[in-house]
C-alpha positions, 0 to 999 in steps of 0.5 A: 500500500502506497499510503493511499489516503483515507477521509474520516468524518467524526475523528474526535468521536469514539468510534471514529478515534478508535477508527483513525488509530487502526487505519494509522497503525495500518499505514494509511494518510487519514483527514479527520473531520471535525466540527470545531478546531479548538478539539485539534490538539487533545485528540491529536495528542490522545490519538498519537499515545496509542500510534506511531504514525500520527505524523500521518493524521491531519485534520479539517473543520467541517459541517456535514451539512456544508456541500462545498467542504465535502468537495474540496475534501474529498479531493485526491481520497481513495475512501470516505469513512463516514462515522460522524452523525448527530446523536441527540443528548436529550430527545428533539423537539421535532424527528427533522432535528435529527433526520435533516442534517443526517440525511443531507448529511450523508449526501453531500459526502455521496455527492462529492464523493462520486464528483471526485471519483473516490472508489468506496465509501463506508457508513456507519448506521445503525442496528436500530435501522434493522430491527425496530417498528416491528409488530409483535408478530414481526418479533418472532422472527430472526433479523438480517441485513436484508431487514429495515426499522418501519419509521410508520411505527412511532411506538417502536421507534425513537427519533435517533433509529428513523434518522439512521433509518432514513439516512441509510435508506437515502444512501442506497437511493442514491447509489441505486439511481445515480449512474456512478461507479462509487461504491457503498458499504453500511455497517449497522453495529449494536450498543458500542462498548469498549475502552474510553480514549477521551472524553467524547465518549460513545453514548452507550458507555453510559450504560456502564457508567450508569451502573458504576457510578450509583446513578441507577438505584435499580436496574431496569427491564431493558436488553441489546445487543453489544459490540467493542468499539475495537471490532466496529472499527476493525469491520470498517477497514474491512468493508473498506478493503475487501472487494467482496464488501462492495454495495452490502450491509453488516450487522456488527454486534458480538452478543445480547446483554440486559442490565442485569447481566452486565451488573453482574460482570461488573459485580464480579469484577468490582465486588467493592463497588456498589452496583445495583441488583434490584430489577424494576418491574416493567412498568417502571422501566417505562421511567427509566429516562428520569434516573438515565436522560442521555440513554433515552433517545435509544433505547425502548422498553424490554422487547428482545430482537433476535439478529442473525451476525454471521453475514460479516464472519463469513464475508469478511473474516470477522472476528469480534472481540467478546461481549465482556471484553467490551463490557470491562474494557469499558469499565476499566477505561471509565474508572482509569479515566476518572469519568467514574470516581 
């Protein structure tokens, strides 16, 4: 490889930091995006701790909603990982707060992309585009990556899972009926977990932290499905890299997981930490907002949704890091981190 050059939107996110380190430690150039400058030196200097290539890292302001930076970015680039999305910390107002600058989003990077003649791009959806508006009857069934979140249902949907929904789907559109030799592969991974490198850790760490930190007075009634932010990135180099992952969709998630059980791991580890074993009834998970206000825009009440993971491991090779290694490597982190104390 001729350090062939990689844009990565998102760099100072969780996955898309573990990211910019694999494809550094693999010999690529990389161009990270990110939405303010003043984040430049403390993620370059986070990032070069676990590389020796940082020299390689160079990074550029951009808003996904700006299509004239997207064309001069993508400029003289081989891929686009395009990992930065708008998560919302408390639930919108309005779905449209979410799904607009999503959905432009992602086409003003495809835009720009075929205008420039970059040969792939790799997004990061979401598992929450695969498996929710589903009926009861629909529930029984085992999900794939040939599946879709029907954003018509409102009552199992959140605003966060119809913005990805719709932002893929728009994806695929365009690919579909634009005549263009840019190729797409979408990675929809589960509640991601693993080390916290920075501050501007992933939403789901928060499950963790939840439990650590005496947030939770009891658990609730609530499961999904859980992947290491390590193997999320790993699959994103491999979607970028393999012939075969042209124009298809993976799953990425290593196993399925309630508060309860992760508790118990936790407790295991930490037997001197106070951790939580009271389970709410249901009823009262429907108010799990109020103890965890940062974990409502994703997840709904108990409802288990069973996927099928293999399409990646058979495809691509994939090997995921387990569940509890994601689960402690995320506690670890937090705790050596002093985001818990």
């Amino acid at each position: 490889m001729d350090n062939k050059r990689v844009l990565l939107t998102g760099v100072t996110g969780f996955l898309g930091s573990h990211t910019a380190i694999q494809l550094l430690n693999k010999g690529y150039q990389v161009v990270g995006t990110l939405r303010n400058k003043n984040r430049i030196n403390s993620i370059k200097e986070v990032i070069g701790k676990l590389t020796p290539n940082i020299k390689n890292l160079t990074f550029a302001e951009a808003d996904l909603n700006d299509s004239n930076i997207w064309l001069e970015l993508s400029k003289n680039v081989e891929y686009i990982q395009h990992i930065a999305s708008p998560f919302p910390r408390t639930m919108p107002k309005s779905d449209n707060e979410l799904i607009i600058p999503a959905k432009e989003g992602t086409l003003n990077i495809l835009k720009a992309a075929r205008a420039n003649h970059v040969k792939r791009v790799v997004m990061v959806s979401a598992l929450g585009a695969i498996t929710y508006g589903k009926t009861k009857e629909e529930l029984k069934r085992v999900f794939n990556e040939n599946d879709w979140t029907d954003v018509s249902n409102r009552k199992d949907t959140t605003p966060y899972y119809r913005s990805k929904t719709i932002a893929e789907k728009a994806a695929w559109d365009f690919i579909k009926t634009k005549k263009t030799e840019l190729q797409l592969t979408t990675i929809c991974p589960g509640a991601i977990l693993g080390p916290v490198i920075d501050t501007d850790f992933g939403t789901s760490a928060n499950i963790i932290i939840s439990l650590l930190n005496g947030s939770l007075p009891a658990l609730p009634k609530i499961e999904f499905d859980i992947v290491d932010v390590r193997s999320v990135a790993d699959l994103l180099i491999k979607a970028m890299e393999m012939p075969q992952a042209a124009n298809n969709r993976y799953i990425a998630a290593s196993g399925h997981f309630n508060y309860a059980a992760i508790a118990q791991i936790l407790k295991q580890e930490y037997p001197d930490t106070k951790i939580p074993s009271l389970v709410l009834p249901d009823f009262v998970t429907k108010l799990f907002s109020i103890f965890q206000p940062l974990l409502k825009p994703v997840l709904l009440e108990n409802v288990r949704r069973k996927i099928n993971t293999s399409k990646a491991t058979k495809e691509l090779n994939w090997q995921p890091l387990s569940s509890q290694e994601a689960i402690l490597s995320c506690a670890e982190s937090v705790l050596e981190n002093k985001i818990v104390t």
